[in-house]
N, C-alpha and C positions, 0 to 999 in steps of 0.2 A: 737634404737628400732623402728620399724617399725609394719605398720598394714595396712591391706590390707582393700579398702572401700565395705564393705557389698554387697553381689550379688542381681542385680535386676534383678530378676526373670519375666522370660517373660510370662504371663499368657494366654493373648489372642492376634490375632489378625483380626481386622471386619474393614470392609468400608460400610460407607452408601452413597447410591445414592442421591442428592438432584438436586431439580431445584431453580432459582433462577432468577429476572428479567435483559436482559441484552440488549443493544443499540447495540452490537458488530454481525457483520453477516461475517459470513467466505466465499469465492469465490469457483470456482473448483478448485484452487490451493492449498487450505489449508490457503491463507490470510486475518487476519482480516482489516474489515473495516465498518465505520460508518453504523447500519441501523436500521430500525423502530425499538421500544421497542417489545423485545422478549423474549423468555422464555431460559436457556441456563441450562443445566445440568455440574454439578461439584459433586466430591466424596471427601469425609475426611474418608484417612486411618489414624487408631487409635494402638497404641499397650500398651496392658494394663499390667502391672507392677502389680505381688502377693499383693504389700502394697496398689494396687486401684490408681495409679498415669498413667496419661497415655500420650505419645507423639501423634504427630499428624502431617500429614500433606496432604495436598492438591493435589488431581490429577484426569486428565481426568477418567471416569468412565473405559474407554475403558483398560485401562493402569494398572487398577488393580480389574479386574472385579474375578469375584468367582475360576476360573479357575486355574488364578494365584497363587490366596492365597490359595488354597486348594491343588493342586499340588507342589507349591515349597515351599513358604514364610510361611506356617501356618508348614510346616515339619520340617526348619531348625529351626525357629524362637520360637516356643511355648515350654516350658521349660528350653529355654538359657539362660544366662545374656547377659543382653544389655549391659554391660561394658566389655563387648568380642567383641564391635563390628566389628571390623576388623575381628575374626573368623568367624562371622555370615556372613557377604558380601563376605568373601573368599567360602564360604560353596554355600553359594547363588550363588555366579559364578562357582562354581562346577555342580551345574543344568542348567545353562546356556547351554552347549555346547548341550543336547540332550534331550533340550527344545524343538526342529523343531521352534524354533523363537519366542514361545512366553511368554519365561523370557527373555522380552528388557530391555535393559540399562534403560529407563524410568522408571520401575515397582521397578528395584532397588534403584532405584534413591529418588523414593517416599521411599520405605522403611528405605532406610539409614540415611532421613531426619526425620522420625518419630523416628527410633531408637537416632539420637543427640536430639529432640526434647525429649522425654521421660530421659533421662538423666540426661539434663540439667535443665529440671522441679522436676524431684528427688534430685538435688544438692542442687534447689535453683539460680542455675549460667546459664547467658546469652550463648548462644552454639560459639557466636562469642568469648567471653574470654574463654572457656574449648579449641578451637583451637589454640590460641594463644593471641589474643588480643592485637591485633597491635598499632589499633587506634578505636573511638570513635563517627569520624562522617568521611566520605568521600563526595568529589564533585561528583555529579551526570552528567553525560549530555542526555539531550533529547533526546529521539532513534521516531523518525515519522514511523507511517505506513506506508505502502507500497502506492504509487501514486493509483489516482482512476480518473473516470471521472467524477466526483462530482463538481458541481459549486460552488465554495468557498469552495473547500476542497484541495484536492492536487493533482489538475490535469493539474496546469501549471507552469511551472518554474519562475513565477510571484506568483503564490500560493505559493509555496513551501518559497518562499524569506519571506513574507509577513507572513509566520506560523512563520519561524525564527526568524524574529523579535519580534512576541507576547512573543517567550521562551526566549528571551533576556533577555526581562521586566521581565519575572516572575526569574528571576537570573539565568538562565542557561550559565555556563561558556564553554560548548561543547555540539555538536548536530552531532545526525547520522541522514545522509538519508538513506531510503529505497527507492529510485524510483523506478520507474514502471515495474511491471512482468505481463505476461501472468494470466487469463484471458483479462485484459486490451487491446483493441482492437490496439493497437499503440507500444502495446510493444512485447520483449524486441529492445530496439531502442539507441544504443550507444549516438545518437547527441542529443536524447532528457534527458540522463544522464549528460548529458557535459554543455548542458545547464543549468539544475535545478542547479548543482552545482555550476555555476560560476551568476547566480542569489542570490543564498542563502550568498556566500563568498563576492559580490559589497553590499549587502546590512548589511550583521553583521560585514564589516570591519576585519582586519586582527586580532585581538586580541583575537576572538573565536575559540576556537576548530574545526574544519571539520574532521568527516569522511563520509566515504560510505560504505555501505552494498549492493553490488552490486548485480543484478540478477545471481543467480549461473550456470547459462547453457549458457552463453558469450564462445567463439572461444577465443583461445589464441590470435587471432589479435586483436578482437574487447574490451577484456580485457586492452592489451596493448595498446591501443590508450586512453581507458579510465584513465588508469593509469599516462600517461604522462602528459593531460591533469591539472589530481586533483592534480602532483608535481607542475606545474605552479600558481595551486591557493594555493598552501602550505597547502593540505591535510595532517590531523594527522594520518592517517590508511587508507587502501584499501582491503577490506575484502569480502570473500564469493562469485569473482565476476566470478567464473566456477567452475564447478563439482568436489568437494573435495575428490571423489574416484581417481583423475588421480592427484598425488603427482606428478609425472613428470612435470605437465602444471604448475603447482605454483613454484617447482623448476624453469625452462624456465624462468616465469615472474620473478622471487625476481632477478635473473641474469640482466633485461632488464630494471628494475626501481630503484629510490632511494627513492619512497616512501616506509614507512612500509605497507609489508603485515603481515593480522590478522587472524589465521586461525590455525585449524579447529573449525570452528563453530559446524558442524552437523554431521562431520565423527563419521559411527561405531567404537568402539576399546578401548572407555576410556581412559586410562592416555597411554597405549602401545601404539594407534595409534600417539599419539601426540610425542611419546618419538621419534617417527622413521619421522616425518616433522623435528622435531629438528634433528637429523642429517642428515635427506636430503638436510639439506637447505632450507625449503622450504615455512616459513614464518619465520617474524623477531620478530613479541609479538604473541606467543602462547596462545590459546581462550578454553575455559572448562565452563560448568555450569553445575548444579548441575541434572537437568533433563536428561541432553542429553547424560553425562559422568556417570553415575552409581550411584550419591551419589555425599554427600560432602566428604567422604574418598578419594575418585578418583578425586575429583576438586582439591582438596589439593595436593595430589600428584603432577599432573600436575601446582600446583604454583609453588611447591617447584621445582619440574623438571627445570621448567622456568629460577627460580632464580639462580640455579645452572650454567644456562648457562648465568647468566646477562640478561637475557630477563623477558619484560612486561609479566604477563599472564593479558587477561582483561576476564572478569565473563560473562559468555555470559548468559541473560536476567534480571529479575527483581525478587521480590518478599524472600519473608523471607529466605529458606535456600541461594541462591546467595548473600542477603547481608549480613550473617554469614560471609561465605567466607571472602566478601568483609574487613571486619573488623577484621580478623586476620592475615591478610597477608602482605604485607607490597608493594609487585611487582605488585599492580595495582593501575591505576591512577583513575579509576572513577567506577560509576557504573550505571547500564545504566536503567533508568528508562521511562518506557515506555510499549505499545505504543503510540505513542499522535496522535492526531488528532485533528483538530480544529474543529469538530461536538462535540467531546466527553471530558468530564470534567475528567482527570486521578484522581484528587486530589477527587473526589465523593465517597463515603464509599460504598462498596457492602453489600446486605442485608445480607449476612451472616459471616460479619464481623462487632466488633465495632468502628473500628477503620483503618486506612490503615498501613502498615507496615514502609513506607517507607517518611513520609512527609518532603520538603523539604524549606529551610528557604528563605529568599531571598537574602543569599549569594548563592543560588544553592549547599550548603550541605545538605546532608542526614544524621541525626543523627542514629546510633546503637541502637536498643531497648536496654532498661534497664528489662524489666521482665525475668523472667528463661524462658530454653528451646528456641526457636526459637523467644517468642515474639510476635508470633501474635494472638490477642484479639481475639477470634472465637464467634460468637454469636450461642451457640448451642441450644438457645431458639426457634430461625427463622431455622435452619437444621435440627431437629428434628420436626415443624410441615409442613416442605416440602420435608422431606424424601418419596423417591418415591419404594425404595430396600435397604434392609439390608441385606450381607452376608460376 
């Protein structure tokens, strides 16, 4: 005898606009990096459950402004059950195509984290164990910002060395760089990649982890030389380091290196785009996060695809639904928390949180929240008296 678990009814769903104080200032490129105390705006999309129970989760304002949610997400979603979720994201990619663009993978992406979020706060059960619940805590490694020209920040291959060793101390067992991109006056600049690299690896010794997150608009030659390079210093991945629309150039490279390539990071397409690098050859640990692939339904996919083929999938960024992910899966080795910078304290609680999601011990693990839903502590005291827009 069997019985089916009760329908939770999707009643509403709203985002409130908030600001909040933040040290982070972004470039012409879209990069963050260190700068004076400033104001920075963030949304908490909500979706609220007939019994008053509700998920939630975090996104730029831009990503699920009114538009959205009144044109696609408030039609398929208000009256469904959330434990239809795959109906609902299939329904939602259904408006996709004759959206003219603006139902992106990001707007899903929030939603399908609110919908595990609301779920798994209705069970009672952490969203990481209703996926699977693999493991309990994972090793993290430091992911740096992207180089700057900042004195005592990371604007020289002597900085960069010098940051690595602070994250040593605090237990990180792997570190990604980000070296230098455009607006930066010197970049992009192959020799001054080659350098930071082989600065950061004489100084943490061979026992740590190296990758690179390389500037994504590199030539296939200047790729290849970088690559050759970070097998000499026994790089763990080489990732991002040209334009992820030309699958032919990353096929080319995986042909011409024995480092792993990591990738896609930022390709359109969700878990289909990545299914078709897996057969072109065209990285060797295949890359999904929950923002940029559509949701934690399409990150998962893209594990499981991974695993299928014996390949890593690694979770590309930070923060509560990525490390859900991270904790039910079993084909990824870290997760990447960041990003750091030596102006700015990661470990500092944001004012509209109690707590951070993610703290890590000084073995450099991250332990899995224990609370239901996603786990993260929301101070809706402080978002609710700096709500700027409700819709």
């Amino acid at each position: 005898m069997y019985r089916l678990l009760p329908m939770i009814k999707i009643e509403s769903v709203r985002a409130v606009e908030f600001t909040h104080p933040t040290r982070r200032s972004v470039d012409a490129a879209g990069h963050s990096h260190p700068g004076p105390l400033g104001t920075g705006r963030q949304a908490l999309l909500t979706i609220r459950s007939a019994d008053g129970v509700e998920g939630h989760c975090f996104a730029p304002p831009q990503v699920v402004r009114p538009h959205v949610l009144n044109q696609f997400v408030r039609r398929v979603l208000v009256g469904g059950d959330a434990l239809q979720r795959e109906r609902l994201w299939a329904d939602l990619e259904h408006w996709q195509r004759g959206s003219a663009g603006q139902l992106t993978d990001r707007a899903m992406g929030a939603v399908d984290a609110a919908l595990h979020d609301l779920i798994g706060r209705t069970l009672g059960v952490p969203v990481w164990q209703l996926l699977g619940g693999y493991r309990d805590r994972i090793p993290a490694y430091g992911s740096t910002m992207c180089g700057d020209e900042l004195e005592g920040g990371l604007s020289s291959p002597e900085e960069y060395a010098d940051f690595a060793l602070q994250l040593v101390e605090k237990g990180y067992k792997a570190i990604k760089l980000h070296t230098w991109m455009p607006p930066v006056r010197f970049a992009p600049d192959p020799g001054m990649d080659i350098k930071a690299c082989t600065a950061v690896r004489k100084a943490v010794g061979p026992d740590i982890a190296l990758m690179l997150d390389g500037y994504h608009e590199y030539s296939r030659t200047d790729a290849l030389r970088i690559g050759r390079a970070l097998e000499e210093l026994d790089f763990t991945w080489y990732e991002e380091m040209m334009n992820e629309q030309s699958t032919s150039s990353y096929v080319w490279l995986a042909q011409q290196l024995h480092i792993p390539l990591l990738g896609p990071e930022t390709l359109s397409g969700k878990h289909y785009a990545r299914a078709e690098w897996v057969k072109a050859g065209a990285s060797d640990i295949l890359r999904a996060g929950v923002n940029g692939c559509g949701g934690i339904g399409p990150t998962m996919k893209v594990a499981h695809l991974a695993e299928s083929f014996g390949m890593y999938c690694e979770i590309h960024g930070n923060g509560a639904p990525n490390l859900a992910v991270c904790g039910a899966i079993r084909n990824s080795r870290w997760y990447e928390r960041g990003l750091l910078h030596p102006f700015l304290d990661y470990d500092e609680v944001p004012a509209h949180l109690n707590a951070i999601i993610d703290p890590m011990d000084s073995e450099g693990m991250v332990a899995l929240p224990t609370g239901p839903g996603l786990g993260e502590q929301i101070n809706f005291d402080y978002i609710a008296r700096h709500t700027e827009a409700t819709y």
